[in-house]
C-alpha positions, 0 to 999 in steps of 0.5 A: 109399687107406687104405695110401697115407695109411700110407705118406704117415705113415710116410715123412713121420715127424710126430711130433705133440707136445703144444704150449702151443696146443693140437697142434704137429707137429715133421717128420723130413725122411725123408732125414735120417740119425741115427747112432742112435734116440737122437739121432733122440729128441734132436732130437725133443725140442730142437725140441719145445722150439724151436718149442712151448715157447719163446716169446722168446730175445732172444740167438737162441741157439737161431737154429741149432737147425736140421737133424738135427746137434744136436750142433752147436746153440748150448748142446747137447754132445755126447759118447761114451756111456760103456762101460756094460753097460746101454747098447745101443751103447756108445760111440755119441755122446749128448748129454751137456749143455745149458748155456744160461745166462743167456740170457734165454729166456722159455717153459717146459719141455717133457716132452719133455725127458725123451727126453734120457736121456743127459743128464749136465748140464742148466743153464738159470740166469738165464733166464724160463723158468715153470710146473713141472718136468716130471716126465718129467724123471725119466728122466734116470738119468745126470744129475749137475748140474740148475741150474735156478736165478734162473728163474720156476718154480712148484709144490711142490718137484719131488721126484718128479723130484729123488729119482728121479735116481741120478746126481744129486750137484749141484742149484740149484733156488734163486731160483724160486718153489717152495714148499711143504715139502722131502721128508726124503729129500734130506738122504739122498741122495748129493748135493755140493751143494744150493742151494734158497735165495730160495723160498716153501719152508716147512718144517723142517729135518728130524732127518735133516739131518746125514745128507746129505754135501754140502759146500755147503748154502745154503736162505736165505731160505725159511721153516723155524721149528723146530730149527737140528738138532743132527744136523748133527753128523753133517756133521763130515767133509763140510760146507764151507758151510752158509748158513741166513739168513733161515729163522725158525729158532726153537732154541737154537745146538746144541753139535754146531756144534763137530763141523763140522772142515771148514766154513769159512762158518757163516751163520746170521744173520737167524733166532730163535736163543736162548740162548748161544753154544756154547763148542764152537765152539772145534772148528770149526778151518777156520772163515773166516766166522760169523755170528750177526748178529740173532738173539736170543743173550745171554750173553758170547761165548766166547773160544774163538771169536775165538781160532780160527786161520782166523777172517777175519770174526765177525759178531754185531750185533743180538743181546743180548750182554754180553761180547765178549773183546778178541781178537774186534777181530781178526775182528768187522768194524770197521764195525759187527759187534758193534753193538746188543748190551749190551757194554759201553763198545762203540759203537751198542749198544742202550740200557740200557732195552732190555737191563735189559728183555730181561734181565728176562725169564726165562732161555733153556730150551732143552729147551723148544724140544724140539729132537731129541738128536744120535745119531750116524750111520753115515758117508755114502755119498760122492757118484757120480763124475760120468759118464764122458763124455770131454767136451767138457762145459760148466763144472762147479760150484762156482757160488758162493753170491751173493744180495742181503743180506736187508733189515735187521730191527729189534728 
Protein backbone atom coordinates (compact mmCIF):
# COMPACT_ATOMS: atom_id res chain seq x y z
CA UNK A 1 0.00 0.00 0.00
CA UNK A 2 2.54 2.25 1.04
CA UNK A 3 4.65 2.12 -2.58
CA UNK A 4 1.06 2.44 -4.34
CA UNK A 5 0.54 5.60 -2.51
CA UNK A 6 4.39 6.68 -3.65
CA UNK A 7 3.74 6.17 -6.88
CA UNK A 8 0.16 7.80 -7.06
CA UNK A 9 2.73 11.10 -5.59
CA UNK A 10 5.37 10.65 -7.80
CA UNK A 11 3.32 10.27 -11.24
CA UNK A 12 0.68 12.76 -10.02
CA UNK A 13 3.75 15.47 -9.55
CA UNK A 14 1.59 17.84 -6.64
CA UNK A 15 3.55 20.12 -5.72
CA UNK A 16 1.98 21.69 -2.60
CA UNK A 17 2.53 25.48 -2.11
CA UNK A 18 1.75 27.84 0.60
CA UNK A 19 -1.76 29.65 -0.70
CA UNK A 20 -3.32 32.99 0.99
CA UNK A 21 -5.88 30.28 2.56
CA UNK A 22 -4.16 28.20 4.00
CA UNK A 23 -2.58 25.13 1.37
CA UNK A 24 -3.01 25.21 -2.36
CA UNK A 25 -1.73 22.40 -4.83
CA UNK A 26 -0.59 23.32 -8.29
CA UNK A 27 -0.58 19.43 -10.50
CA UNK A 28 1.76 18.65 -13.47
CA UNK A 29 0.00 16.75 -15.77
CA UNK A 30 2.39 13.83 -15.86
CA UNK A 31 2.02 13.71 -19.55
CA UNK A 32 3.12 17.06 -20.23
CA UNK A 33 6.81 17.42 -21.51
CA UNK A 34 9.07 20.69 -20.61
CA UNK A 35 12.04 21.46 -22.40
CA UNK A 36 13.96 21.73 -19.20
CA UNK A 37 13.55 21.86 -15.12
CA UNK A 38 13.60 25.43 -15.58
CA UNK A 39 10.68 25.70 -17.33
CA UNK A 40 9.08 23.07 -15.51
CA UNK A 41 9.95 25.77 -12.31
CA UNK A 42 8.53 28.69 -14.55
CA UNK A 43 5.22 27.13 -14.75
CA UNK A 44 5.17 26.24 -11.15
CA UNK A 45 5.38 29.19 -10.09
CA UNK A 46 3.05 31.45 -12.73
CA UNK A 47 0.43 29.11 -11.58
CA UNK A 48 1.39 29.27 -7.91
CA UNK A 49 0.83 32.97 -8.72
CA UNK A 50 -2.74 32.25 -10.86
CA UNK A 51 -4.59 30.11 -8.73
CA UNK A 52 -3.23 31.20 -4.72
CA UNK A 53 -2.39 34.66 -5.04
CA UNK A 54 -4.34 36.47 -7.60
CA UNK A 55 -7.69 37.45 -6.47
CA UNK A 56 -9.06 39.69 -9.54
CA UNK A 57 -7.93 40.55 -12.97
CA UNK A 58 -10.41 42.43 -14.70
CA UNK A 59 -8.49 42.60 -18.07
CA UNK A 60 -8.25 38.57 -17.95
CA UNK A 61 -4.78 38.96 -19.04
CA UNK A 62 -3.89 35.85 -17.08
CA UNK A 63 -7.25 34.07 -18.99
CA UNK A 64 -4.33 31.70 -20.89
CA UNK A 65 -2.32 30.94 -18.55
CA UNK A 66 -3.23 27.60 -19.27
CA UNK A 67 -0.99 24.31 -19.87
CA UNK A 68 2.59 23.57 -19.70
CA UNK A 69 3.46 26.58 -22.81
CA UNK A 70 4.20 29.41 -20.81
CA UNK A 71 6.07 30.75 -23.17
CA UNK A 72 2.97 31.64 -24.76
CA UNK A 73 0.98 33.44 -21.68
CA UNK A 74 -0.18 36.91 -21.99
CA UNK A 75 2.60 39.08 -20.47
CA UNK A 76 5.40 35.92 -20.16
CA UNK A 77 8.61 36.17 -22.56
CA UNK A 78 10.54 33.90 -23.51
CA UNK A 79 14.26 34.00 -24.76
CA UNK A 80 17.49 31.72 -25.23
CA UNK A 81 19.83 31.75 -22.16
CA UNK A 82 22.54 33.35 -22.88
CA UNK A 83 26.06 31.86 -23.24
CA UNK A 84 27.08 31.83 -19.91
CA UNK A 85 29.87 29.54 -18.28
CA UNK A 86 27.54 29.34 -15.18
CA UNK A 87 24.34 28.26 -16.98
CA UNK A 88 23.82 24.34 -17.08
CA UNK A 89 22.37 24.43 -20.74
CA UNK A 90 23.43 27.12 -22.57
CA UNK A 91 20.94 28.40 -24.81
CA UNK A 92 18.19 26.41 -23.83
CA UNK A 93 14.96 28.69 -23.60
CA UNK A 94 14.14 30.63 -20.21
CA UNK A 95 11.91 33.23 -19.47
CA UNK A 96 13.18 36.23 -19.58
CA UNK A 97 10.43 38.86 -18.73
CA UNK A 98 7.20 39.65 -17.30
CA UNK A 99 5.50 42.71 -18.31
CA UNK A 100 2.08 42.95 -17.08
CA UNK A 101 1.45 46.70 -16.67
CA UNK A 102 -1.44 48.50 -16.16
CA UNK A 103 -3.46 45.61 -15.89
CA UNK A 104 -5.47 46.14 -12.79
CA UNK A 105 -4.86 42.96 -11.18
CA UNK A 106 -5.38 42.79 -7.55
CA UNK A 107 -3.28 40.12 -5.18
CA UNK A 108 0.06 39.89 -4.00
CA UNK A 109 3.30 38.28 -4.79
CA UNK A 110 4.24 35.08 -4.11
CA UNK A 111 7.55 33.60 -3.16
CA UNK A 112 7.13 31.46 -5.41
CA UNK A 113 8.41 33.83 -7.87
CA UNK A 114 11.78 33.44 -6.74
CA UNK A 115 11.69 29.95 -9.15
CA UNK A 116 12.26 32.64 -12.22
CA UNK A 117 15.68 32.95 -11.78
CA UNK A 118 16.37 33.84 -15.49
CA UNK A 119 14.17 36.65 -14.90
CA UNK A 120 16.03 39.80 -16.92
CA UNK A 121 13.00 42.22 -16.62
CA UNK A 122 9.88 42.13 -14.24
CA UNK A 123 7.24 45.09 -14.59
CA UNK A 124 4.17 44.82 -12.93
CA UNK A 125 3.12 48.92 -12.78
CA UNK A 126 -0.18 50.09 -12.23
CA UNK A 127 -1.75 47.50 -10.72
CA UNK A 128 -3.52 46.47 -6.79
CA UNK A 129 -1.00 44.18 -6.01
CA UNK A 130 -0.45 44.40 -1.52
CA UNK A 131 1.87 43.21 1.25
CA UNK A 132 5.66 43.16 0.86
CA UNK A 133 8.14 41.75 -1.36
CA UNK A 134 9.24 38.51 -1.41
CA UNK A 135 12.62 38.34 -0.47
CA UNK A 136 12.76 35.08 -2.46
CA UNK A 137 12.91 37.68 -5.03
CA UNK A 138 16.65 37.68 -4.41
CA UNK A 139 17.30 35.15 -6.57
CA UNK A 140 16.76 36.74 -9.54
CA UNK A 141 20.66 37.05 -10.27
CA UNK A 142 19.93 38.29 -14.03
CA UNK A 143 17.34 40.65 -13.43
CA UNK A 144 18.07 44.21 -15.08
CA UNK A 145 14.81 46.37 -14.68
CA UNK A 146 12.04 45.77 -11.39
CA UNK A 147 9.00 48.08 -11.70
CA UNK A 148 6.94 47.42 -9.26
CA UNK A 149 5.69 50.98 -9.07
CA UNK A 150 1.63 52.95 -8.84
CA UNK A 151 1.17 49.40 -6.73
CA UNK A 152 -0.40 48.99 -3.12
CA UNK A 153 3.19 47.61 -1.47
CA UNK A 154 3.80 47.91 2.17
CA UNK A 155 6.88 47.28 4.69
CA UNK A 156 10.12 48.90 4.81
CA UNK A 157 12.12 49.17 1.77
CA UNK A 158 13.11 45.78 0.36
CA UNK A 159 16.69 45.95 0.70
CA UNK A 160 17.32 42.40 1.30
CA UNK A 161 16.13 41.85 -2.19
CA UNK A 162 17.31 45.11 -3.82
CA UNK A 163 21.03 44.80 -2.87
CA UNK A 164 21.19 41.42 -3.51
CA UNK A 165 20.64 41.53 -7.34
CA UNK A 166 23.82 42.06 -9.39
CA UNK A 167 22.23 42.82 -12.45
CA UNK A 168 20.00 45.33 -11.25
CA UNK A 169 20.60 48.71 -13.20
CA UNK A 170 16.78 50.14 -13.10
CA UNK A 171 14.40 50.18 -9.96
CA UNK A 172 10.99 51.99 -9.80
CA UNK A 173 9.60 51.09 -6.37
CA UNK A 174 7.64 54.59 -6.59
CA UNK A 175 4.11 55.02 -5.78
CA UNK A 176 3.74 52.36 -3.12
CA UNK A 177 3.48 52.54 0.48
CA UNK A 178 7.20 51.98 1.60
CA UNK A 179 8.49 53.44 4.45
CA UNK A 180 10.92 53.49 6.66
CA UNK A 181 14.49 54.64 5.94
CA UNK A 182 16.69 53.56 2.55
CA UNK A 183 20.22 51.39 3.07
CA UNK A 184 23.08 53.68 2.05
CA UNK A 185 24.15 51.23 -0.18
CA UNK A 186 21.85 51.97 -3.22
CA UNK A 187 23.67 54.91 -3.83
CA UNK A 188 26.69 52.47 -4.22
CA UNK A 189 25.23 50.26 -6.63
CA UNK A 190 25.56 50.20 -10.22
CA UNK A 191 22.25 51.30 -10.74
CA UNK A 192 20.98 53.94 -14.22
CA UNK A 193 17.86 54.71 -12.92
CA UNK A 194 16.23 54.87 -9.23
CA UNK A 195 12.55 55.90 -8.87
CA UNK A 196 11.25 55.74 -5.32
CA UNK A 197 9.30 58.88 -5.16
CA UNK A 198 5.29 58.99 -3.45
CA UNK A 199 6.33 56.81 -0.20
CA UNK A 200 6.25 57.09 3.45
CA UNK A 201 10.09 56.92 3.32
CA UNK A 202 11.99 58.72 6.09
CA UNK A 203 15.20 59.21 5.93
CA UNK A 204 18.34 61.38 4.72
CA UNK A 205 20.13 61.79 1.94
CA UNK A 206 23.35 59.94 3.04
CA UNK A 207 27.11 61.43 2.61
CA UNK A 208 27.35 58.45 0.08
CA UNK A 209 24.62 60.01 -2.30
CA UNK A 210 27.05 61.50 -4.90
CA UNK A 211 28.61 57.76 -5.23
CA UNK A 212 25.76 56.49 -7.25
CA UNK A 213 25.91 56.55 -11.19
CA UNK A 214 22.40 57.10 -12.00
CA UNK A 215 21.16 59.28 -14.90
CA UNK A 216 17.76 59.42 -13.47
CA UNK A 217 17.05 59.91 -9.56
CA UNK A 218 13.62 60.87 -8.75
CA UNK A 219 12.56 60.55 -4.43
CA UNK A 220 9.81 63.25 -4.42
CA UNK A 221 7.67 63.30 -2.17
CA UNK A 222 9.06 61.41 0.82
CA UNK A 223 10.52 62.74 4.09
CA UNK A 224 14.25 63.26 4.08
CA UNK A 225 15.29 66.49 6.54
CA UNK A 226 18.67 66.84 6.79
CA UNK A 227 21.37 67.97 4.13
CA UNK A 228 20.86 68.59 0.11
CA UNK A 229 24.48 66.63 -0.21
CA UNK A 230 27.32 68.23 -1.40
CA UNK A 231 28.66 64.96 -2.67
CA UNK A 232 26.51 65.11 -5.44
CA UNK A 233 29.35 66.74 -6.90
CA UNK A 234 30.72 63.37 -7.58
CA UNK A 235 27.56 62.73 -10.24
CA UNK A 236 29.27 65.42 -12.60
CA UNK A 237 29.50 63.03 -15.26
CA UNK A 238 26.43 60.62 -15.03
CA UNK A 239 23.34 62.40 -13.56
CA UNK A 240 20.59 63.94 -16.14
CA UNK A 241 17.79 64.41 -13.68
CA UNK A 242 17.81 64.74 -10.38
CA UNK A 243 13.91 65.48 -8.69
CA UNK A 244 14.08 65.80 -4.66
CA UNK A 245 10.29 67.74 -4.32
CA UNK A 246 8.74 67.91 -1.67
CA UNK A 247 11.48 66.09 0.96
CA UNK A 248 11.68 68.61 3.90
CA UNK A 249 15.46 69.09 3.00
CA UNK A 250 16.74 71.24 5.64
CA UNK A 251 20.70 72.82 4.34
CA UNK A 252 21.67 75.42 2.35
CA UNK A 253 21.93 74.69 -1.92
CA UNK A 254 25.91 73.37 -1.93
CA UNK A 255 28.04 75.02 -4.44
CA UNK A 256 29.09 71.29 -5.71
CA UNK A 257 25.40 71.88 -7.98
CA UNK A 258 27.71 73.57 -10.65
CA UNK A 259 29.78 70.50 -11.03
CA UNK A 260 26.52 68.78 -12.57
CA UNK A 261 27.77 69.30 -16.45
CA UNK A 262 25.30 66.70 -17.45
CA UNK A 263 21.79 67.37 -15.70
CA UNK A 264 19.39 68.98 -17.36
CA UNK A 265 16.23 68.86 -14.74
CA UNK A 266 17.32 70.13 -11.48
CA UNK A 267 13.90 70.23 -8.99
CA UNK A 268 14.09 70.75 -5.89
CA UNK A 269 11.17 72.86 -5.09
CA UNK A 270 8.68 72.46 -2.00
CA UNK A 271 11.72 71.82 0.56
CA UNK A 272 13.54 74.01 3.31
CA UNK A 273 16.61 75.44 1.31
CA UNK A 274 18.20 78.47 2.72
CA UNK A 275 20.52 80.68 1.95
CA UNK A 276 21.66 82.01 -1.69
CA UNK A 277 21.73 80.62 -4.77
CA UNK A 278 25.12 79.49 -5.53
CA UNK A 279 26.71 81.54 -8.50
CA UNK A 280 28.43 78.14 -9.47
CA UNK A 281 25.45 77.35 -10.82
CA UNK A 282 26.90 79.29 -13.80
CA UNK A 283 28.52 75.08 -14.53
CA UNK A 284 25.55 73.35 -15.17
CA UNK A 285 25.80 73.90 -18.95
CA UNK A 286 22.78 71.44 -20.02
CA UNK A 287 20.45 72.52 -17.69
CA UNK A 288 16.73 72.93 -19.41
CA UNK A 289 14.54 72.95 -15.98
CA UNK A 290 15.55 74.48 -12.30
CA UNK A 291 13.47 74.72 -9.64
CA UNK A 292 13.75 76.57 -6.75
CA UNK A 293 10.24 77.35 -6.02
CA UNK A 294 9.17 77.45 -2.09
CA UNK A 295 11.95 77.23 -0.12
CA UNK A 296 13.18 79.65 1.80
CA UNK A 297 16.28 81.46 -0.51
CA UNK A 298 17.31 85.24 0.07
CA UNK A 299 19.50 87.30 -1.66
CA UNK A 300 19.54 88.10 -5.35
CA UNK A 301 19.57 85.46 -8.14
CA UNK A 302 23.00 85.24 -10.05
CA UNK A 303 23.10 86.50 -13.42
CA UNK A 304 24.99 83.49 -14.35
CA UNK A 305 22.01 81.42 -13.89
CA UNK A 306 19.58 83.10 -16.36
CA UNK A 307 22.51 83.27 -18.98
CA UNK A 308 22.76 79.39 -19.09
CA UNK A 309 22.52 78.54 -23.14
CA UNK A 310 19.84 75.36 -22.66
CA UNK A 311 17.87 77.02 -19.81
CA UNK A 312 13.94 76.65 -20.90
CA UNK A 313 12.09 77.17 -17.70
CA UNK A 314 13.74 78.75 -14.07
CA UNK A 315 11.15 78.49 -11.32
CA UNK A 316 11.87 80.30 -8.00
CA UNK A 317 8.10 81.58 -6.59
CA UNK A 318 7.73 81.67 -2.73
CA UNK A 319 11.12 82.01 -1.54
CA UNK A 320 12.47 85.78 -0.38
CA UNK A 321 14.37 86.73 -3.02
CA UNK A 322 15.46 90.57 -3.69
CA UNK A 323 17.05 90.89 -7.29
CA UNK A 324 16.12 89.14 -10.32
CA UNK A 325 18.40 90.07 -13.20
CA UNK A 326 16.39 91.28 -16.49
CA UNK A 327 17.79 88.37 -18.63
CA UNK A 328 15.68 85.76 -16.17
CA UNK A 329 12.44 87.19 -18.49
CA UNK A 330 13.71 84.60 -20.96
CA UNK A 331 13.26 81.59 -18.67
CA UNK A 332 10.99 82.47 -15.43
CA UNK A 333 7.43 81.38 -16.42
CA UNK A 334 5.43 84.45 -17.58
CA UNK A 335 2.63 83.26 -15.57
CA UNK A 336 3.80 83.50 -12.03
CA UNK A 337 7.45 81.85 -11.45
CA UNK A 338 9.13 84.40 -9.81
CA UNK A 339 5.78 85.37 -7.56
CA UNK A 340 6.03 85.76 -3.59
CA UNK A 341 9.53 86.71 -3.26
CA UNK A 342 10.79 90.63 -2.21
CA UNK A 343 11.87 91.62 -5.94
CA UNK A 344 11.18 94.79 -6.69
CA UNK A 345 8.60 96.49 -9.14
CA UNK A 346 7.62 92.74 -9.96
CA UNK A 347 3.86 91.51 -9.46
CA UNK A 348 2.14 89.35 -6.71
CA UNK A 349 5.30 89.77 -4.56
CA UNK A 350 4.83 89.38 -0.72
CA UNK A 351 4.26 92.48 0.97
CA UNK A 352 6.80 94.96 2.43
CA UNK A 353 5.70 93.81 6.15
CA UNK A 354 6.68 90.14 5.21
CA UNK A 355 10.10 90.81 3.78
CA UNK A 356 11.16 93.63 6.35
CA UNK A 357 10.22 90.82 8.95
CA UNK A 358 12.00 88.08 7.52
CA UNK A 359 15.09 90.04 6.51
CA UNK A 360 15.22 90.93 10.14
CA UNK A 361 16.30 88.08 11.23
CA UNK A 362 19.66 86.83 11.64
CA UNK A 363 21.59 85.73 8.26
CA UNK A 364 21.72 82.23 6.87
CA UNK A 365 24.76 80.26 8.63
CA UNK A 366 25.28 77.73 6.76
CA UNK A 367 27.73 75.63 8.69
CA UNK A 368 25.24 75.35 11.20
CA UNK A 369 23.29 73.10 9.24
CA UNK A 370 26.52 70.71 9.51
CA UNK A 371 26.34 69.59 6.36
CA UNK A 372 29.31 66.69 5.23
CA UNK A 373 32.19 68.82 2.90
CA UNK A 374 32.51 67.60 -0.75
CA UNK A 375 35.40 64.76 -1.00
CA UNK A 376 35.72 63.64 -3.92
CA UNK A 377 35.34 60.03 -5.24
CA UNK A 378 36.98 57.58 -7.57
CA UNK A 379 34.54 57.60 -10.70
CA UNK A 380 31.76 54.94 -10.55
CA UNK A 381 31.89 51.70 -11.92
CA UNK A 382 29.12 52.19 -15.24
CA UNK A 383 26.25 50.22 -14.80
CA UNK A 384 25.93 46.19 -16.50
CA UNK A 385 25.03 45.54 -19.75
CA UNK A 386 21.46 44.47 -19.70
CA UNK A 387 21.67 40.60 -20.37
CA UNK A 388 22.19 39.13 -23.52
CA UNK A 389 18.63 37.62 -24.32
CA UNK A 390 18.30 38.05 -28.14
CA UNK A 391 14.48 39.02 -27.31
CA UNK A 392 11.76 39.51 -28.09
CA UNK A 393 11.57 41.54 -24.63
CA UNK A 394 8.99 43.77 -23.59
CA UNK A 395 10.01 47.87 -23.85
CA UNK A 396 12.77 49.25 -21.97
CA UNK A 397 13.10 52.43 -19.90
CA UNK A 398 13.22 55.19 -19.91
CA UNK A 399 9.73 55.59 -18.02
CA UNK A 400 9.39 59.13 -17.63
CA UNK A 401 8.91 61.03 -14.26
CA UNK A 402 5.01 61.84 -14.14
CA UNK A 403 3.45 62.37 -10.85
CA UNK A 404 0.38 65.11 -9.57
CA UNK A 405 2.05 68.46 -8.56
CA UNK A 406 2.42 68.46 -4.62
CA UNK A 407 -0.32 70.84 -3.05
CA UNK A 408 0.71 74.51 -2.58
CA UNK A 409 2.20 75.56 0.42
CA UNK A 410 2.12 78.84 2.00
CA UNK A 411 4.32 80.57 4.19
Amino acid sequence: MRMVVFVVAVVAAVVWLAGAGGEAAVVVDPAWKFPSLRMRDAYVALQTWKQTAIFSDPGNLTGDWVGPSVCAYTGVFCAPLPDDSSSSGGGELAVAGIDLNHGDIAGYLPPELGKLTDLALLHLNSNRFCGVVPTSLRRLRRLHELDLSNNRLVGAFPSAVVLALPSLRFLDLRYNEFEGAVPSELFDKNLDAIFLNHNRLRFSLPDNFGNSPASVIVLADNDFGGCLPASLGNMSATLNELILINNGINSCVPPEIGMLREVTVFDVSFNKLAGEIPPEVKGMRKLEQLDFAHNRLTGAVPEAVCDLPRLKNFTISYNFLTGEPPSCARVVPADGGDRRNCLPNRPAQRTPQQCAAFYALPPVDCSAFQCKPFVRSSPPLPPPPPPAYPGPLPPVYPVPYASPPPPPLYR
